[in-house]
C-alpha positions as CSV (number, residue, x, y, z in Angstrom):
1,X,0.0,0.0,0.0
2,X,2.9,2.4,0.5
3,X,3.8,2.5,-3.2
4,X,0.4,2.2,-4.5
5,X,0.2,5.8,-1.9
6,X,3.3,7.1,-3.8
7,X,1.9,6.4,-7.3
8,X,-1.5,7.6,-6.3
9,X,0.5,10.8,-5.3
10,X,2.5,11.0,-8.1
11,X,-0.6,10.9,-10.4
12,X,-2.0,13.7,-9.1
13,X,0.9,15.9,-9.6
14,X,1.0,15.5,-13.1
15,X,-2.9,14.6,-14.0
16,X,-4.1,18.1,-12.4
17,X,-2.5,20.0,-15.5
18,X,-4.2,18.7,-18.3
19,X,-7.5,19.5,-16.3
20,X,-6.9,23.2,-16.3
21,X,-8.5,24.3,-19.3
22,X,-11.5,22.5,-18.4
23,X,-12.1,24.4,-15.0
24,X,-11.4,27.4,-16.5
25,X,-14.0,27.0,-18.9
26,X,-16.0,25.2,-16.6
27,X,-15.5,27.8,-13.6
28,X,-14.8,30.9,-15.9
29,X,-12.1,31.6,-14.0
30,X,-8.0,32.4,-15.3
31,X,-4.8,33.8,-13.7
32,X,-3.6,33.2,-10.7
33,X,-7.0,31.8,-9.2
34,X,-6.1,29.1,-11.7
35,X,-3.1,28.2,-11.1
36,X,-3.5,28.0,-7.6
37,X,-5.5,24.7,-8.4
38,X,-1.8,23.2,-9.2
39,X,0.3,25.6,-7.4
40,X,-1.4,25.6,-3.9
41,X,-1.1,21.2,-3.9
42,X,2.5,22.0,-4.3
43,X,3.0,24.6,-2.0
44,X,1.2,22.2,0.9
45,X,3.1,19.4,-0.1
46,X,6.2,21.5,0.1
47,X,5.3,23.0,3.4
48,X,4.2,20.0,5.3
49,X,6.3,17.5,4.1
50,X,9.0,18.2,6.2
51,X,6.7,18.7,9.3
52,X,5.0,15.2,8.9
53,X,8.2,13.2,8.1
54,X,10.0,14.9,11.7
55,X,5.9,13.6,12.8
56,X,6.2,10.4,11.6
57,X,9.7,9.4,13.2
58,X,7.3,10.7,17.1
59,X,4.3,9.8,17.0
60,X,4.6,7.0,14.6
61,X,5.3,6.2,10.6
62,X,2.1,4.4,10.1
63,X,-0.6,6.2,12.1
64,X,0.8,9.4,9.9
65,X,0.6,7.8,6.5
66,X,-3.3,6.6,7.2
67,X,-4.1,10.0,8.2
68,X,-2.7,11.4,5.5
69,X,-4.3,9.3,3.5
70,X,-7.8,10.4,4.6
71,X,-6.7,14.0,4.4
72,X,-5.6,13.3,0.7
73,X,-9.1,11.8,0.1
74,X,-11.2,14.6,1.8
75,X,-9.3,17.1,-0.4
76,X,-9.6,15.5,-3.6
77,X,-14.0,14.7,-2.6
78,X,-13.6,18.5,-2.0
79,X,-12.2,19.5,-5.3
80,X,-15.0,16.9,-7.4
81,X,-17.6,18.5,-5.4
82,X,-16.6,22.5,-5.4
83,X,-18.6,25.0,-7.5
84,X,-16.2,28.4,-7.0
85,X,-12.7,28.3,-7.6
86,X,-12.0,29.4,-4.4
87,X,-13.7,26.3,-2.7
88,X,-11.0,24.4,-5.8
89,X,-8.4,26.1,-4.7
90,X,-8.7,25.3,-1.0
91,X,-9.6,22.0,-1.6
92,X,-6.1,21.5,-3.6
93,X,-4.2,22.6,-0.4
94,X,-5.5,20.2,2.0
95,X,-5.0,17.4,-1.2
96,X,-1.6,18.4,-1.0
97,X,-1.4,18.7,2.8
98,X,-2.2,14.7,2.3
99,X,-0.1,14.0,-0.5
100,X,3.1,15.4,1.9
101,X,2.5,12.8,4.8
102,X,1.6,10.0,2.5
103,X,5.1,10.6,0.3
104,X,7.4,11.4,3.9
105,X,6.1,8.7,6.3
106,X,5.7,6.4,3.1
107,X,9.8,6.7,2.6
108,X,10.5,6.9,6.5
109,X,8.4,3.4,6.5
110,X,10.9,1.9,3.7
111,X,14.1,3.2,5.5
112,X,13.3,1.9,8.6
113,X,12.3,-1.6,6.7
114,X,15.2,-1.9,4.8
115,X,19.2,-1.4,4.9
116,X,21.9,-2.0,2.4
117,X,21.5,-2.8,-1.6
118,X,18.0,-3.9,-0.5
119,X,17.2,-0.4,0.5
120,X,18.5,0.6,-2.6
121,X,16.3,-1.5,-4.7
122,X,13.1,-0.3,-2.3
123,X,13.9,3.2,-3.0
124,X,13.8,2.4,-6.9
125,X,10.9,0.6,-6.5
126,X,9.8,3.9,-5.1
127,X,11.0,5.9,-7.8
128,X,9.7,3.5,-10.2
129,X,5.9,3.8,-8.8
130,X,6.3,7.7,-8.6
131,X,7.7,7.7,-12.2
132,X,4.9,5.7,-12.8
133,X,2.0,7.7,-11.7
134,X,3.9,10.7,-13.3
135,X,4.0,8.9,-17.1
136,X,0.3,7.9,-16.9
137,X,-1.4,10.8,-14.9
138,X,-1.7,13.1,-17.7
139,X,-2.8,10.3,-20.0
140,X,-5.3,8.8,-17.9
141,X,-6.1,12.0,-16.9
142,X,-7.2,13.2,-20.1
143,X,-9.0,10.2,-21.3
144,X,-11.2,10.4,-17.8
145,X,-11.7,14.5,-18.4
146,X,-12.5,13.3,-22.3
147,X,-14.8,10.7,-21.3
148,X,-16.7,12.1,-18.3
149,X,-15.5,15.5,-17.0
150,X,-13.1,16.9,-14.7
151,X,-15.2,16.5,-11.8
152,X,-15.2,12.8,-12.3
153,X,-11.6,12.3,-12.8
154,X,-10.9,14.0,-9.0
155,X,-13.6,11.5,-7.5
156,X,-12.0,8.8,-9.0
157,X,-8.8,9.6,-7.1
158,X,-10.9,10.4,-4.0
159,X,-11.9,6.2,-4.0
160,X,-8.4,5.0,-4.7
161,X,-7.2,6.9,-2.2
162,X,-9.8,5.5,0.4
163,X,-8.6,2.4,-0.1
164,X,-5.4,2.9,0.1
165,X,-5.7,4.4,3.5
166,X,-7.9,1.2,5.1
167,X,-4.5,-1.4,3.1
168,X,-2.4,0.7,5.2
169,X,-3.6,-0.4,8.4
170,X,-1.9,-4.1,7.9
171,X,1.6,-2.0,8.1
172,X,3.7,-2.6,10.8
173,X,4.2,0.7,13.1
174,X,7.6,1.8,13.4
175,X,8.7,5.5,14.9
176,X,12.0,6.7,16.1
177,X,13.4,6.2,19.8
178,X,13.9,9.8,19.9
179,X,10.9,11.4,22.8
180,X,11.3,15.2,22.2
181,X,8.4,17.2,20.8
182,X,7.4,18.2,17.7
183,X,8.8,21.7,16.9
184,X,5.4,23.4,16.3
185,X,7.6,27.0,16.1
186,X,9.6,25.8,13.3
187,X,7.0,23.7,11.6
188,X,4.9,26.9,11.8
189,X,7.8,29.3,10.8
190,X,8.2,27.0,7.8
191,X,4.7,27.1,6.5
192,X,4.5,30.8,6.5
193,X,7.8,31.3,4.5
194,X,6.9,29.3,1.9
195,X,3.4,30.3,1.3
196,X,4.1,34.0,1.9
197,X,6.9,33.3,-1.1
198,X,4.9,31.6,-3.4
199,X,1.8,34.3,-2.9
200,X,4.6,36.8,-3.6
201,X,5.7,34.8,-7.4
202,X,1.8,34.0,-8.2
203,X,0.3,37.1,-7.8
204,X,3.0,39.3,-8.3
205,X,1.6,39.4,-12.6
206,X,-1.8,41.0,-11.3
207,X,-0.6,43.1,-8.4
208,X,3.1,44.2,-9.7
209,X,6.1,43.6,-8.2
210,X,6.5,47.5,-6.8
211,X,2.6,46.5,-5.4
212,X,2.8,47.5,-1.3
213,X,0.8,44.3,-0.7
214,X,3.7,42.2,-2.9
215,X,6.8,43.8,-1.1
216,X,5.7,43.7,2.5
217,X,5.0,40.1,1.7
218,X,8.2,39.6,0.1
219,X,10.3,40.9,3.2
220,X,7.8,39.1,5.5
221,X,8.4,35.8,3.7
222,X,12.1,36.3,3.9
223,X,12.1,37.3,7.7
224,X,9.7,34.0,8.4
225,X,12.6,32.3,6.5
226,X,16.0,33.0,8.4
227,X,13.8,33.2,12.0
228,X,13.2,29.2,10.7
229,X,16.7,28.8,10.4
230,X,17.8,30.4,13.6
231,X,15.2,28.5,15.6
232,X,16.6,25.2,14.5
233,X,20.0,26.1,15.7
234,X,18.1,26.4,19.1
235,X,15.7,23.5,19.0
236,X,15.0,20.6,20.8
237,X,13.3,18.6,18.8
238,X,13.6,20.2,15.5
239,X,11.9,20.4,12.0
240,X,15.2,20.2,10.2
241,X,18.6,19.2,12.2
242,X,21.3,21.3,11.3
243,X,23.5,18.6,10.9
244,X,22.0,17.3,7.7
245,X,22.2,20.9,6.0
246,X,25.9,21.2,7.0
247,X,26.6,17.2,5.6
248,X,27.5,18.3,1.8
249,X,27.3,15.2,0.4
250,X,23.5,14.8,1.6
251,X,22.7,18.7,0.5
252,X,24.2,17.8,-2.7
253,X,22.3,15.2,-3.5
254,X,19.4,17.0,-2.2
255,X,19.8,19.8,-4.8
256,X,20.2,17.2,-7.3
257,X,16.8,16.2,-6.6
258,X,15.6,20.1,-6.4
259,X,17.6,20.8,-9.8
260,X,15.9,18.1,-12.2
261,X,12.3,19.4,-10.3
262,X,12.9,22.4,-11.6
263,X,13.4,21.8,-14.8
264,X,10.1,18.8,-15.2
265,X,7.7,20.6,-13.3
266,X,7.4,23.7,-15.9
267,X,6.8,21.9,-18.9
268,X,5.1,19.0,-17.4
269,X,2.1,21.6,-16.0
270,X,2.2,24.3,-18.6
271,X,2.5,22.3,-21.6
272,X,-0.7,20.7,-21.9
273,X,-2.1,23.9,-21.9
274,X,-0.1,25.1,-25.3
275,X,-0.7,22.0,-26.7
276,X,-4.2,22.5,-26.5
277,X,-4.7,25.9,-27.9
278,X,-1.9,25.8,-30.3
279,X,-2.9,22.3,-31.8
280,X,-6.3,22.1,-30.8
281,X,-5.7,18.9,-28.6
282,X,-8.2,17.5,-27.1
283,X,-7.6,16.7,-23.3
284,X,-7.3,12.9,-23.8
285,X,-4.3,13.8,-26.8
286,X,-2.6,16.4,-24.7
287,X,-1.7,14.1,-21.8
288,X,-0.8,10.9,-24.2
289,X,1.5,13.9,-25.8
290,X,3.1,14.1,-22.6
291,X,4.1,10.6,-22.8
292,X,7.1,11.9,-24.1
293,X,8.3,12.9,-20.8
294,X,6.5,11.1,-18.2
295,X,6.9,7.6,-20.0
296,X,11.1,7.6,-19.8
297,X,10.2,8.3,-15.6
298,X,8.9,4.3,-16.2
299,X,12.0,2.6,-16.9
300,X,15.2,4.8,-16.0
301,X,14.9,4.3,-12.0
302,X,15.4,1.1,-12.0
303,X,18.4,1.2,-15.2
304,X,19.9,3.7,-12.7
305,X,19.9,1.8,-9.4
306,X,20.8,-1.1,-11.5
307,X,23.9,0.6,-13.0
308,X,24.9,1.8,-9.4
309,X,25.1,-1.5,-7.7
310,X,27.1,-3.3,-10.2
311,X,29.8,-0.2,-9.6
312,X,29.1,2.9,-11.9
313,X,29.5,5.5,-10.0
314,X,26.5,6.8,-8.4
315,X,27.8,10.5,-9.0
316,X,28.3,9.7,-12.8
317,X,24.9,8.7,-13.3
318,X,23.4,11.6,-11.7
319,X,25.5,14.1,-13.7
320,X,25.0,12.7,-16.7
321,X,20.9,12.7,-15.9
322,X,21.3,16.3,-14.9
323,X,23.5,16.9,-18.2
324,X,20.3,15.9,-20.3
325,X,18.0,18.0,-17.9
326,X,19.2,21.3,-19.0
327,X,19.8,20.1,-22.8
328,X,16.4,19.2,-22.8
329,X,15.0,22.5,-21.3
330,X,18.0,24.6,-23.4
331,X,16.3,23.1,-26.9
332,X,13.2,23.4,-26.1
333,X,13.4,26.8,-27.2
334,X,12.7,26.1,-30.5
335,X,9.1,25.3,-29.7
336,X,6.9,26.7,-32.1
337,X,3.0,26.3,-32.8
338,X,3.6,25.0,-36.4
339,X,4.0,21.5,-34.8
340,X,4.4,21.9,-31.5
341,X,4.5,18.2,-30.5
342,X,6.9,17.7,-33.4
343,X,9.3,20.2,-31.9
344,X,8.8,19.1,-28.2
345,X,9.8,15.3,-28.9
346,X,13.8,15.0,-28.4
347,X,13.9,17.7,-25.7
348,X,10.7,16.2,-23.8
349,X,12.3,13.0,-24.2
350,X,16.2,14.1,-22.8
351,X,14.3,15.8,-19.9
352,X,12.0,13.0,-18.9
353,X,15.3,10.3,-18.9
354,X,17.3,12.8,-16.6
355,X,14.5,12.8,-14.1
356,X,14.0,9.0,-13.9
357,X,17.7,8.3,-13.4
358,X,17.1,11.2,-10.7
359,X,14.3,9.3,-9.1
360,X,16.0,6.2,-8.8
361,X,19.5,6.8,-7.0
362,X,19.0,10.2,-5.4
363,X,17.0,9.0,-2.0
364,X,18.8,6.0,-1.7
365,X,22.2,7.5,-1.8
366,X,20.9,11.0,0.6
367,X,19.1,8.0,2.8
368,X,22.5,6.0,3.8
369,X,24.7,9.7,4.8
370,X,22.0,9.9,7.9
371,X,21.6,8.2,11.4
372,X,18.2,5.6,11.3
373,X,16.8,7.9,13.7
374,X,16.2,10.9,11.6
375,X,15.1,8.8,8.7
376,X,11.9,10.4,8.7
377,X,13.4,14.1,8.8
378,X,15.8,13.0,6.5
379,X,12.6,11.5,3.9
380,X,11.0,14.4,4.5
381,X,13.1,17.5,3.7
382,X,14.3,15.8,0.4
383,X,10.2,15.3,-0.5
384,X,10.1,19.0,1.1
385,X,12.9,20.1,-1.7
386,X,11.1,18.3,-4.5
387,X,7.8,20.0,-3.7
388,X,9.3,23.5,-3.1
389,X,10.6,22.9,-6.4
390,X,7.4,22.1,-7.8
391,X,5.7,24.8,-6.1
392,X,7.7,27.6,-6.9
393,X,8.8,26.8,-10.4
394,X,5.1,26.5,-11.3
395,X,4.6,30.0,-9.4
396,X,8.0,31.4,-11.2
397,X,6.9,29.7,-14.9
398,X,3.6,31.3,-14.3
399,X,4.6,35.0,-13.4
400,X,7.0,34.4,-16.3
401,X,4.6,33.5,-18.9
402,X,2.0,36.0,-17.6
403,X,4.4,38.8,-17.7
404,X,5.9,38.4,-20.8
405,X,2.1,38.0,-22.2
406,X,1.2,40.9,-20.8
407,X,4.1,42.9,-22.2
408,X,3.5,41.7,-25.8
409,X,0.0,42.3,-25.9
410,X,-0.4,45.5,-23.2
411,X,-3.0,44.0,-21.7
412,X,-2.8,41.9,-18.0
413,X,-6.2,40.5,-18.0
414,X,-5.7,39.2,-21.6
415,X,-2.5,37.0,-21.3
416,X,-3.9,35.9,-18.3
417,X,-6.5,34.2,-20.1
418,X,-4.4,33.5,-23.1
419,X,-1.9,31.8,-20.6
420,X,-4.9,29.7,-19.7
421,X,-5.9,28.7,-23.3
422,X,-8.4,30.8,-24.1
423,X,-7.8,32.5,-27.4
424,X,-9.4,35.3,-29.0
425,X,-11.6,34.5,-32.1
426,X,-10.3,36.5,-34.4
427,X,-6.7,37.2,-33.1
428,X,-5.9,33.8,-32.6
429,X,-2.6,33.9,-34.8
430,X,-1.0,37.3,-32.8
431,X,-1.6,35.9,-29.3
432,X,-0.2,32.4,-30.1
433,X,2.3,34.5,-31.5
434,X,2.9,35.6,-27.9
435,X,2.8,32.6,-26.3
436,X,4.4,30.7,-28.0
437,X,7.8,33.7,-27.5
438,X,7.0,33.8,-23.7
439,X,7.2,29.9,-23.2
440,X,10.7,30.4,-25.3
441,X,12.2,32.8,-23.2
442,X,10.7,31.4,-20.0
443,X,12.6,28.2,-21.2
444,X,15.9,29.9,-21.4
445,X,15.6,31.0,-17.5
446,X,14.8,27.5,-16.6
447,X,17.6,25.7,-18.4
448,X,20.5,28.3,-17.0
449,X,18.7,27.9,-14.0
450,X,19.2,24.3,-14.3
451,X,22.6,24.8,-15.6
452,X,23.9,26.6,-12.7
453,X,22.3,24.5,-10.6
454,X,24.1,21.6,-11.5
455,X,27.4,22.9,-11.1
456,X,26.8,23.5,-7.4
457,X,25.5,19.5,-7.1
458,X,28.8,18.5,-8.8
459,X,31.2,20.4,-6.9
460,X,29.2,18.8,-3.6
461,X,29.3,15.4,-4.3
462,X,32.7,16.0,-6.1
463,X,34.2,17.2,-2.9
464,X,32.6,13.9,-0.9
465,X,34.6,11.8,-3.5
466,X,37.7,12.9,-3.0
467,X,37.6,13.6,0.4
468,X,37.0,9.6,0.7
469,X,39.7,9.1,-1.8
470,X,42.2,10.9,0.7
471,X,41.3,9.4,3.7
């Protein structure tokens, strides 16, 4: 039941996208309010994450990932069942609240079950289900939205999630022998930083970035931020122990994770919505387009792991899967609406085969740098990495495209709906136009993002290497 959790999980990450046009039609709604629907999951499974893994290892691994489970289900019921978007939206953030303890007590379970190559081959396994749910969540997805609505699709989820939760109660319990409290400070300090950030990126577009409201949430956001980090210094019990941010090998491998986030999340949520209004996909054809990078996330974690425990260095691997990451996002530049799937193949195809690898040997070589105890910490900051990723690249790619919309065509509420799908009759060519520039340039930010990135995670794990070489 724990990986049929993570795959459940992982579907909804990557399904949610190709719904978007459909609520905004459905719920005449565009902008921000949209994106929300994807952004605010993210942001709650990047925010709570880290506070249910630090749970799980106190108050039990188990108890946390059925509860979790229920939340998950509540939240997607909610979403099925909500007529405004602001009901939707809400609806998404206790889905994702869900989603975070399912995917951090889920790995915390695994780590404490297994040691040696055999954790190795349980963490691909968990990669494997998460690239998985990520290669067929647009697809099946898109055929449920085709076939019966969006609505549908969400209650669907709701059910498998049910039982998921009532399999999980045949797990055996596990929790750390650690008896200090739950840092509710620091969880709480956590929360607000990131969602005080990611309100500043997503609405930023509508407000403007000079807005009062935007900057006094900017420098609040940054001061919830380093208070965080100076209460952990001082903690008990905390969120996130010092000692695994000052461990370089573990933070490099922990931005590997964060690097090859950034540079799937983008495309895989924005470019169904291109597809659809620049080829006139249906739902159902936009997610089995997206097979082009979600189905290399089905075979890589394993090839990965595999290549890793007969002696390839682990290091090699993951720089050469970061290597295709920023190619990929680099050349897809040259999307165009001519033929946009034609254009997005090789690039969708490099990016999807960097992220597998990623998925398959990044946990289980950041898992064996830590002490069993702090498995669950551990579990959940690199899931609370992954989802910050998510959240604020979606937030970033968003502002981007809406921005650069909004310059071309002097007119904010326009790209905003443009951004969202919704073309103009009549002016259909000139704002395509548009977005099919701003997806270019936001493109070239993501892949030097990547880029840069990348060379901080090699130096890291570099350094590890030969400090064991001269030991």
């Amino acid at each position: 039941m724990i990986l049929v959790g993570i795959l459940l999980v992982a579907m909804s990450i990557s399904g949610t996208a190709v719904a978007l046009p459909s609520i905004s039609r459905d719920l005449d709604v565009s902008g921000s309010l949209l994106h929300w629907v994807v952004a605010g999951y993210n942001l709650a499974f990047a925010a709570m994450t880290l506070v249910a893994g630090s749970a799980a290892d106190r108050i039990g691994r188990r108890r946390v990932f059925i509860a979790a489970a229920l939340i998950f289900v509540t939240g997607f019921l909610a979403t099925a069942l909500s007529q405004a978007i602001i009901i939707t939206d809400v609806a998404r953030i206790l889905s994702g609240v869900g989603a975070a303890g399912i995917m951090a007590a889920g790995g915390a379970i695994l780590a404490s079950s297994y040691d040696g190559a055999a954790r190795n081959r349980a963490f691909a396994l968990m990669g494997t289900m998460a690239g998985v749910g990520i290669a067929v969540g647009p697809t099946l997805s898109g055929l449920l939205i085709s076939a019966t609505g969006w609505r549908e699709s969400f209650a669907v989820f709701a059910v498998i999630g049910l039982l998921v939760a009532l399999g999980a109660t045949r797990t055996r319990e596990s929790r750390s022998t650690g008896t200090g409290p739950i840092d509710r400070m620091g969880s709480a300090l956590f929360v607000a930083a990131l969602t005080l950030l990611m309100f500043v990126l997503l609405e930023a577009p509508t407000f403007g970035w000079t807005h009062p409201l935007i900057l006094v949430t900017t420098v609040a956001g940054l001061v919830a931020l380093v208070w965080f980090g100076l209460s952990q210094r001082r903690s008990a019990a905390p969120v996130l122990a010092p000692f695994l941010i000052a461990n370089r090998a573990f933070l490099g491998w922990s931005l590997a994770t964060l690097t090859t986030s950034i540079g799937f999340l983008g495309v895989l949520v924005f470019l169904p919505t291109y597809l659809q209004a620049a080829a006139g996909l249906l739902p159902a054809a936009a997610g089995a387009a997206m097979l082009l990078l979600t189905a290399p996330v089905l075979i890589t974690p394993m090839a990965a792991v595999t290549l890793v425990n007969k002696g390839v260095p682990a290091r090699l691997v993951m720089m050469i899967a970061l290597a295709l990451v920023v190619a990929g996002n680099l050349w897809l530049m040259g999307l165009n609406a001519d033929n946009p799937v034609a254009a997005a193949a090789a690039p969708l195809l490099m990016i999807g085969l960097g992220m597998g690898a990623s998925f398959g040997i990044t946990d289980g070589q950041a898992m064996a740098l830590v002490p069993a105890d702090a498995s669950g910490m551990a579990a959940g900051f690199l899931n609370t990495l992954r989802g910050a990723a998510e959240a604020m690249v979606i937030a970033a790619f968003s502002a981007s495209l809406t921005g650069l919309l909004a310059a071309r065509l002097g007119d904010p509420t326009r790209a905003a709906e443009v951004g969202a799908g919704r073309l103009t009759s009549g002016a259909e060519s000139a704002e395509l136009d548009a977005f099919t520039w701003s997806w270019q340039l936001t493109q070239l930010g993501t892949g030097l993002l990547c880029l840069v990135l990348s060379i901080v995670v090699a130096v890291l794990i570099h350094s590890r290497a030969r400090s064991r070489h001269t030991a």
